[in-house]
N, C-alpha and C positions, 0 to 999 in steps of 0.2 A: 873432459867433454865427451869421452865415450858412452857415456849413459845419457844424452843429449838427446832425442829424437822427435821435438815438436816445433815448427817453425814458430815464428811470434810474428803477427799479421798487424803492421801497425797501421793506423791512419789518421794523417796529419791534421785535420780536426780536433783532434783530443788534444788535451794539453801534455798529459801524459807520455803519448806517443810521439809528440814533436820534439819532447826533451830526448827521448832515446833517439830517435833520428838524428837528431844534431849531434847527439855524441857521437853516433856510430859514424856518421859523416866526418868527422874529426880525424878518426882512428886510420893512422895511414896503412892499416893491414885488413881493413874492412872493404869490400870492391862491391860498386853500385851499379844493378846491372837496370835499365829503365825501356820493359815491355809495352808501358803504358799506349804509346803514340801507335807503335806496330797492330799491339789487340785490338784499341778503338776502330782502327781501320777496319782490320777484320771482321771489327761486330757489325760494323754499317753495310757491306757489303751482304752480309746474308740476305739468303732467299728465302721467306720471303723479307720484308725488313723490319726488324727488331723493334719491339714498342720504346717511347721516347727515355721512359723512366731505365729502362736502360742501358740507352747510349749516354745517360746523365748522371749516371749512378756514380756514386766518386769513388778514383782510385784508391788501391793498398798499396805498402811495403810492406816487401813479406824479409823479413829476418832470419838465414839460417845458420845457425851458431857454427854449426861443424863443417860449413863449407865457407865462414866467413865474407857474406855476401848478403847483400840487399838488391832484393827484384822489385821493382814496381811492374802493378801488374792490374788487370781489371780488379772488380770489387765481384762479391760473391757469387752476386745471381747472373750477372753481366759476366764474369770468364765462365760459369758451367756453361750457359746457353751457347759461346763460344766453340767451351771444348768437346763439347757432346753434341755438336751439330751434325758432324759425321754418324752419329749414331741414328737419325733422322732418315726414312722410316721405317729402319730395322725395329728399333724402338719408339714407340710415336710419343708425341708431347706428356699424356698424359700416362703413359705406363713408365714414364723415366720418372714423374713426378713419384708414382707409387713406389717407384723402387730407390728413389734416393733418401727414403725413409727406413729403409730397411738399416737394423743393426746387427751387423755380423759376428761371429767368432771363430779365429783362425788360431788350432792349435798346433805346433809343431810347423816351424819357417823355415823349411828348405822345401819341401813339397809344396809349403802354406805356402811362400812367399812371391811363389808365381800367380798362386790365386790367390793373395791378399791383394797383388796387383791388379790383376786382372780384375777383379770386382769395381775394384777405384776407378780403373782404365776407364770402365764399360759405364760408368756412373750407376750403377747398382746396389749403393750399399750407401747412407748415412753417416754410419759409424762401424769401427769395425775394433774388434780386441783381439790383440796379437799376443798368443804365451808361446814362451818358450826359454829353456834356461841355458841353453846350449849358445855356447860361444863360434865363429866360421870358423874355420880350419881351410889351410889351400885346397885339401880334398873334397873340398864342398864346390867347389868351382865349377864345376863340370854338369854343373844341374840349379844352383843359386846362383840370379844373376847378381853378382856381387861384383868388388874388386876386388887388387891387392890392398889397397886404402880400410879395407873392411876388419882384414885379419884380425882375429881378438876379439871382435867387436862383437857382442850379443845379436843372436840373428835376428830376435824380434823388434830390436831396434831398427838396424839395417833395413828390415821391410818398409819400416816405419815411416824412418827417412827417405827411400824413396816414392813413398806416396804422400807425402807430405812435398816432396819435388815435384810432383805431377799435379796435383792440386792438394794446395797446403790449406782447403776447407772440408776438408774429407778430416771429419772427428775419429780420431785415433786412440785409442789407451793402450799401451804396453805392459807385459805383465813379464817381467824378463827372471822367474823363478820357476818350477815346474809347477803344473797341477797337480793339487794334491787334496784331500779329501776335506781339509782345512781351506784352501782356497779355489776352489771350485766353483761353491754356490757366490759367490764374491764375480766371478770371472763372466758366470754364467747371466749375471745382474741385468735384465733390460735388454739382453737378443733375441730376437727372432729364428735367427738360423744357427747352427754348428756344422761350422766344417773340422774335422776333426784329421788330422794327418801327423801325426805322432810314431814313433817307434814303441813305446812302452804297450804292451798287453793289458796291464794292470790298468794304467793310465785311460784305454780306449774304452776298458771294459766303466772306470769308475765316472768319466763325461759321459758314456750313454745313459745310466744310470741316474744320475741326478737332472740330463735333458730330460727325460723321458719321465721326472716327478713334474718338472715345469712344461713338458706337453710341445716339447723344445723338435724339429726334427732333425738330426745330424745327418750331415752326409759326408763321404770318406770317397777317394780316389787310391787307386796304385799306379805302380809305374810300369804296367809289363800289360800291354795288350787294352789298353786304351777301358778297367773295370773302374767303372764309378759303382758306387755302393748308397743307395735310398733308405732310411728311416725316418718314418711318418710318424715319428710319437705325438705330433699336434692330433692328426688323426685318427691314432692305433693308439691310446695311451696304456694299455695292456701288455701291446706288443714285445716279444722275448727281446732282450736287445743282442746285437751282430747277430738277428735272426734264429734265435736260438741256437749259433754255430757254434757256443760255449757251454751247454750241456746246464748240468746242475752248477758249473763254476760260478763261484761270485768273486768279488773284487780283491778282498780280502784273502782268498784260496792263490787266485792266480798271485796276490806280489811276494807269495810266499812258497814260488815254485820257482825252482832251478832252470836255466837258460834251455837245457836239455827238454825239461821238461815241459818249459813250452812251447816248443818244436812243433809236436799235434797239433795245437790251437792253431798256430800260429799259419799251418801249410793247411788248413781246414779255411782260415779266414781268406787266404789267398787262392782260393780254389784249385786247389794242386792241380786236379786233372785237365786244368783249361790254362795252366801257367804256359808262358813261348816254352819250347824244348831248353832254348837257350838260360833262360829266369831259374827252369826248376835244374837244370843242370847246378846250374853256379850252388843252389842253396845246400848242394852236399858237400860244395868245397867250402862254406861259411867255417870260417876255423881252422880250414887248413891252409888254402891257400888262396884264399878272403878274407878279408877282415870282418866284412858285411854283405849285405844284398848289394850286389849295383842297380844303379839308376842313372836313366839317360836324361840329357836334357829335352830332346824333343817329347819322350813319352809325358814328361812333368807338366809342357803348355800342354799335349793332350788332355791332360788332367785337369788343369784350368779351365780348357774349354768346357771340359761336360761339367764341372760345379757351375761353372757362370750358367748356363743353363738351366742348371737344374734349380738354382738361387733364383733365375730370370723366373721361372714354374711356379714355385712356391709362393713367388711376393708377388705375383700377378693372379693367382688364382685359378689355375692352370693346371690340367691335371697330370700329375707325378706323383704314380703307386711307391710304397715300400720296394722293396729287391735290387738287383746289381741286373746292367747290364753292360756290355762291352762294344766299344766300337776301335776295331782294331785294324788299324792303318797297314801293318802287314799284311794281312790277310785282302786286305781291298785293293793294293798297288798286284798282289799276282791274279787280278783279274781286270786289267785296265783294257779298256776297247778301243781298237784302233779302229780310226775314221776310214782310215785307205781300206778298212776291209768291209766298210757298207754294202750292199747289194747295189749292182749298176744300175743305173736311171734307167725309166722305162722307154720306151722308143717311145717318140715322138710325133704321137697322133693329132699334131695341127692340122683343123680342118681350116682349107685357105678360103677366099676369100674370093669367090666365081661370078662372073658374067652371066655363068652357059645356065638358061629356063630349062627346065627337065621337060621332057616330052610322057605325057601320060596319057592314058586308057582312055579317058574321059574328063569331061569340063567337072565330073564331082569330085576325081580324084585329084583334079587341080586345087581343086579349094580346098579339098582337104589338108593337102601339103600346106597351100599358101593359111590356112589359121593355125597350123602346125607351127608357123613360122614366125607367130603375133610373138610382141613381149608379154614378161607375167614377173609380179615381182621373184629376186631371186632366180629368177628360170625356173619357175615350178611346175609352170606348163597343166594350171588347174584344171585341164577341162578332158571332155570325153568327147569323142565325135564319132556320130554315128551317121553314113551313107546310106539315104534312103533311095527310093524311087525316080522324086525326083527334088531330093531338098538336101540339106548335109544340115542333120542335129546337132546342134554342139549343148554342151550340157557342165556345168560346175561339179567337180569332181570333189566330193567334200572331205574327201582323205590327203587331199593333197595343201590342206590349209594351213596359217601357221597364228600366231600370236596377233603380229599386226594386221592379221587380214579379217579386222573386227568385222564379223556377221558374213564374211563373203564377200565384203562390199572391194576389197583387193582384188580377188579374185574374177568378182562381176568387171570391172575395167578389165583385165586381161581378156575375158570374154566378147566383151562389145571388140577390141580390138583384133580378136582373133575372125569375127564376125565380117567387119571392115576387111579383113585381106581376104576372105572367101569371095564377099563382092565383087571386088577386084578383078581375083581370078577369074570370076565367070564375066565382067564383062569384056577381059581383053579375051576369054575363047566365044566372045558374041554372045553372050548372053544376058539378061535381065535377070532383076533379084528381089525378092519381095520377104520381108521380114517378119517374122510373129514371133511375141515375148510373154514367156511366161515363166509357170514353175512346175515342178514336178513330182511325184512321191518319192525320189530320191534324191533330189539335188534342188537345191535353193532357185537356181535359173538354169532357164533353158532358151535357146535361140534357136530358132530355125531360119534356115535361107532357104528359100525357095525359089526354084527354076522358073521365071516368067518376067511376062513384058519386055519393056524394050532397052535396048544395051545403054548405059551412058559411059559417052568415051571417054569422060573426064577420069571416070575410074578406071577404065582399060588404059592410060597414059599411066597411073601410078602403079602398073603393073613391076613393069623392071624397078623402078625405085625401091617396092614394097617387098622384092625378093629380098635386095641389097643393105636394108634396113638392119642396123646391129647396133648396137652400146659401144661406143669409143670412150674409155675412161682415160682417155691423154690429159696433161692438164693440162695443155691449150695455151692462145694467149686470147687477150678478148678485142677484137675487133668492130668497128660501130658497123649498122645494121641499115642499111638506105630504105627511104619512108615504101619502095615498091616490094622487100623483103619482111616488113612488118607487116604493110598490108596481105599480102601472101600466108602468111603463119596466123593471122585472125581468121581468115575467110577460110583457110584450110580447117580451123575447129569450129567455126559457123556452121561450114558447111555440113558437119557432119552429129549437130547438134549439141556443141560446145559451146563454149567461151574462154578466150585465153587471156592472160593475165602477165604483159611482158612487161620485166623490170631491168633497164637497163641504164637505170643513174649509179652510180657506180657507190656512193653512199648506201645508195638501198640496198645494194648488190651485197656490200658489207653488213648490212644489218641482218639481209637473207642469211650471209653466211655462218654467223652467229649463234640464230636459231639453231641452226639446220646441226651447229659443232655442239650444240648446248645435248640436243635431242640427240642426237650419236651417242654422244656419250652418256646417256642416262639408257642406250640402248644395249651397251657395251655393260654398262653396273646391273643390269637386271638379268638374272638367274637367264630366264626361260628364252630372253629375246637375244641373248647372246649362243646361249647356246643353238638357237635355230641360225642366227646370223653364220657363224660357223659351219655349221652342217651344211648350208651351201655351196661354201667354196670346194671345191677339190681342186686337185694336183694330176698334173700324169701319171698312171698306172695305178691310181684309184680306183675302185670298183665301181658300177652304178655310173659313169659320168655324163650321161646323155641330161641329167636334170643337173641344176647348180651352176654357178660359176664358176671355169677355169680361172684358174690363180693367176696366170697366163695374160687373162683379160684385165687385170685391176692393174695393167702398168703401174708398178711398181718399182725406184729402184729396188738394185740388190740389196739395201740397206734395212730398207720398209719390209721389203720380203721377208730378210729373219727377225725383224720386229714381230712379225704375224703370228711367231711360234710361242712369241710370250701374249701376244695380244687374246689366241686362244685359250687361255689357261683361265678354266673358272676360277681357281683359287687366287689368281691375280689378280684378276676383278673383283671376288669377295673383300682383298683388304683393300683395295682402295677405296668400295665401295662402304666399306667400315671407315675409313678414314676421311669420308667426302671429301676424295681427292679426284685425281685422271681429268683433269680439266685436258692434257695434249691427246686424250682418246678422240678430240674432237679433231686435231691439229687437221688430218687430212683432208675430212671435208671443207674445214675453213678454208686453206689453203685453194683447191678445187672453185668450190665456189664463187670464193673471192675474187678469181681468177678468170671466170665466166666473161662472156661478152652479156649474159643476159640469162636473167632467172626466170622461166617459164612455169605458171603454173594454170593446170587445164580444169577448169570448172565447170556446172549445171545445176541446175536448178533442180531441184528434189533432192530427196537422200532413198531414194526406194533402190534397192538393188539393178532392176531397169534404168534408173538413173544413173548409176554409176556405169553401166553398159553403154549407154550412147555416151556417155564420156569415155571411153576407153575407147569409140572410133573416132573420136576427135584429139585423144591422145596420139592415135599409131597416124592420123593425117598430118598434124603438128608434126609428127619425129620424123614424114617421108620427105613433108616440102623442107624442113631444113638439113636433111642429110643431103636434098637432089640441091639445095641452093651451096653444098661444099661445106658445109656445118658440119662440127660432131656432138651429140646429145646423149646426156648419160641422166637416168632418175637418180632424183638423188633424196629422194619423200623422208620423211622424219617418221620415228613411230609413231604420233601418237595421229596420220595421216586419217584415218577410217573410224575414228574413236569420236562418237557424238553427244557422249554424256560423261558426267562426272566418274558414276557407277566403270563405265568402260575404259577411262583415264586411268583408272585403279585397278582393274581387272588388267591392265597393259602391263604395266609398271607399278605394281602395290608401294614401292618404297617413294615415288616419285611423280604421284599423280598430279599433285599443285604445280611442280616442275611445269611438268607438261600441258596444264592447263594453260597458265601464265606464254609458254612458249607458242602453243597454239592459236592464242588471242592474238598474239603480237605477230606473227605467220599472217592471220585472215588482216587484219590490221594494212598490215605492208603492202598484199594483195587487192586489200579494195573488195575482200570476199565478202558478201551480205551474206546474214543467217540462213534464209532460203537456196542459199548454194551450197553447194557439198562439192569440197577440192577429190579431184580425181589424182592428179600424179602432180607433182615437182621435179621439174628438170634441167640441168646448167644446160648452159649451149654456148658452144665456144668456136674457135677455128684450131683444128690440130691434128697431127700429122692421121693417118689411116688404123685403125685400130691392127695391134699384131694377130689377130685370129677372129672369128665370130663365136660366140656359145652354140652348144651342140643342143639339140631336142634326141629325144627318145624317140625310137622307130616307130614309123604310124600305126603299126601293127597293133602296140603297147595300148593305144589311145584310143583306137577306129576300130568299129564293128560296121559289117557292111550285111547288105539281107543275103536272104538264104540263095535267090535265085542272082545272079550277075545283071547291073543294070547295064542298059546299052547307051549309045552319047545318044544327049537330045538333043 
């Protein structure tokens, strides 16, 4: 039974196979081991769940002669999906399908037989051929994961058998004689790849040689410093083979040289001068007081790991040049970085959270501050302001735009609202405001406020309010809303040339929030809208922080926090974004949302720039009367908020515009928004505790030009 090494996969349908089951069942030295009940379980449980055909796929007994044992066990397609579910989305559905078509060749099974395993392990490989003539010896132990049960036993067997024990549908041929120039092209029959790990020189040289007529490409591992070795003969079929490291020798020269004499070759192939100290020591003691090279077992899985890889490259289509290179695990542990020695956190510039009205020069430079103080998506703070005589400019800064702020029209709402808190200020220091809207030779819109007539004190009451006004991103809990607080939050965007649009059935509330995780997450898989999203936020001891989000503010737990550091990573986004997956990129806002007492969204009638201005003062009216009514309100707008054509759905989002079409239909839908409206902002509004800090603005300095001569108060 030593030359034994292929299970026999019965299944009790066949009449054939029911006979041998019932014999083998008979045999009191036969043990039936019965997986069947445990796997099903397991397969019904994945995520997501398994198609019917399946869970209904009928079991096998698998028969293995030399451990005298029958497994029932799923049927083919039902245990891979199983066993390679953990491999899910290292490797995704359909590059496991590509590569479990691959047919392998593993020459020489003590190096080989970790990565004969390792192939199987990984579901990377079809079929695979195992040579090798050499019998285990105890001295193999120490690097072949064998047993003492093994001893004697041919090692290409041995491999054999135990990937036939990991999955006994992993197609196997053993070749348990050496290669030789007579059986070679035989060995070589129907593979795709060689892995070649042999001790014979002759041997190495005369597999590349015949890969390299079939266009085959080999590749080779050692055990001393983590060197894999590349040959592209599919795509170099020219190419010298072991890179021309064997001069004019051919195959025939070398197996007719003395052990001495291949000594050159041999310290040339192993890159003498990059061997550990320790490798090239030992190989002067080879013969004297060595038998051989050593090898360890940990360098051996190293060796595994980089063919699995470079196998995973080659059958994926993936690019992996010809050459060697090294990944050496020594070399990497003496430069490991200690966490305790990061640089200390930066001091702690929360700005809190005040009462105290600043006392200024003038009723201009109050306004100034107070439109300094509007929201803008992001805190981008898009505008310019300019103190005139007797008006304060405000002006669309068109450097400061970003993706979603299609045509401006983002930015025009921050401006109408920065406009509203100027008002404000001048009427609580007594004064009237008279407004003129237009555009400019530099900037898309321009506002002017102008000092005149007569004060209304309705707006000098939301004076303190409109200082106080901040984004609390708590998640709240939702609380119902009395008919004299609804009424108050309509008439507050009436009044200032809105319409508001409150949703507080809590079904709807769930369907807002669905949108709102759909559109996040399509925001999160787009190149340009993630990386702006990003560039927002900062941290403490950031540069620049007067624009953007403190991270501070996005109450978070600690947990979400170091979510954030993977959530930043474009190349995280590209594979999911490859994968139409990241449906939990939405988790948060759903979550938020869902959680609302009430989804707000501020609308008006036109789409002209102007329009979207007098919506951004019924935007910042809507955000004072529910923060003075003890509310906290956070925007929570979806990308494609500002996007009025098909054309600009695709200009948002190129991968994703139907998405966002569809999302936005169902958004005005919910709302009750007529074509003739254009939504200004979307905002939760909850009850919850005080936000921990406010967002900072850049000094007015940055923003405000004031004239040449100093205005005096009027």
């Amino acid at each position: 039974m030593t030359d034994t090494h292929a299970a026999i996969i019965l299944a009790e349908d066949r009449p054939e196979d029911a006979k041998l089951l019932w014999q083998l069942r008979a045999r009191a030295d036969i043990e039936f081991v019965d997986n069947i009940g445990r796997q099903r379980g397991a397969l019904a449980s994945l995520t997501p769940t398994v198609d019917a055909d399946l869970l209904t796929e009928p079991h096998r007994w698998v028969y293995y002669p030399w451990r005298r044992s029958v497994v029932g066990m799923l049927g083919p397609r039902a245990y891979r999906r199983l066993r390679l579910d953990r491999n899910r989305n290292l490797i995704t559905d359909s590059e496991q399908h590509a590569l479990s078509e691959l047919h392998i060749g593993v020459i020489g099974l003590s190096v080989g037989h970790v990565i004969a395993h390792t192939l199987a392990a990984q579901g990377i490989c079809g079929e695979l051929h195992l040579a090798d003539f050499d019998e285990l010896e105890a001295a193999n132990l120490n690097r072949v994961p064998a047993t003492v049960f093994d001893e004697g036993v041919n090692k290409a067997i041995i491999a054999a058998r135990r990937i036939a024990e990991l999955d006994p549908y992993v197609r196997v041929q053993v070749y348990p004689d050496a290669v030789t120039a007579d059986t070679v092209d035989a060995f070589l029959d129907g593979l795709d790849i060689v892995v070649e790990e042999c001790d014979s020189l002759d041997t190495k040289a005369l597999v590349r040689e015949a890969a390299r007529h079939r266009r085959l490409p080999v590749l080779m591992t050692t055990s001393d410093r983590g060197l894999v070795d590349v040959e592209r003969f599919d795509l170099e079929p020219d190419r010298p083979i072991l890179h021309g490291m064997l001069g004019a020798v051919n195959t025939t020269d070398l197996a007719g040289l003395s052990s001495t004499d291949k000594v050159p070759f041999v310290l040339g192939l192993l890159d003498a001068k990059s061997l550990s100290p320790r490798m090239a020591a030992s190989l002067c003691e080879v013969g004297e007081t060595l038998s051989t090279w050593p090898q360890l077992a940990g360098e051996v899985v190293l060796g595994a790991a980089l063919i699995a890889e470079s196998v995973r490259r080659i059958g994926l289509g993936e690019p992996l040049a010809s050459g060697r290179t090294r990944l050496d695990v020594a070399t990497a542990l003496d430069n490991v970085d200690d966490p305790l020695r990061m640089p200390p956190a930066p001091a702690d510039d929360t700005v809190e959270i005040s009462n105290e009205q600043q006392e200024f020069d003038s009723v201009l430079d109050a306004m100034a501050y107070a439109a300094h103080r509007a929201p803008s998506g992001g805190n981008s703070q898009p505008w310019s302001i300019a103190i005139g005589e007797h008006s304060l400019e405000l002006h669309i800064d068109p450097r400061r735009t970003s993706q979603m702020d299609v045509e401006f029209r983002g930015s025009a709402v921050a401006l109408g609202a920065a406009a509203l808190n100027a008002r404000i200020a001048a009427a609580a220091h007594g004064h009237g405001t008279r407004l003129h809207t237009g555009s400019g030779e530099h900037t898309p819109l321009q506002i002017s406020v102008e000092l005149g007539g007569s004060t209304d004190p309705a707006l000098a009451e939301m004076y303190g309010p409109m200082l106080e006004r901040t984004t609390n991103r708590h998640l709240g809990v939702p609380v119902a809303f009395s008919a004299e607080l609804r009424e108050a939050l309509h008439s507050a965007a009436l009044a200032h040339g809105g319409q508001l649009r409150l949703i507080t059935d809590r079904d709807e509330i769930r369907q807002c929030a669905e949108v709102l995780a759909a559109a996040d997450r399509i925001r999160y898989l787009t190149n340009q809208l993630h990386s702006e999203m990003f560039a927002e936020i900062w941290s403490p001891g950031d540069p620049a922080p007067e624009y953007g989000i403190d991270v501070r503010t996005l109450e978070l737990a600690p947990s979400d926090l170091a979510v954030l550091d993977v959530l930043r990573r474009s190349d995280v986004m590209d594979e999911l974004a490859r994968w139409d997956a990241g449906s939990a990129l939405g988790n948060n806002t759903r979550d938020r949302v869902g959680g609302a007492s009430a989804v707000a969204v501020i609308t008006t009638h036109g789409h002209e720039l102007a329009d979207y201005a007098r919506a951004g003062a019924a935007v910042e009216a809507v955000w004072i009367t529910a923060q003075t009514a003890g509310l906290a309100t956070q925007p929570v707008s979806p990308a494609f908020l500002y996007a009025h054509t098909d054309h600009e759905l695709a200009q948002l989002a190129p991968a994703y515009p139907e998405q966002l079409g569809r999302l936005q239909y169902t958004l005005r839908r919910l709302t009750g928004t007529s074509p003739e409206e254009a939504q200004a902002l979307v905002m939760k509004i909850t009850s919850a505790p005080r936000p921990s800090l406010r967002s900072r603005r850049s000094p007015l300095l940055h923003t405000t030009s004031r004239p040449a001569t100093p205005h005096r108060e009027v």
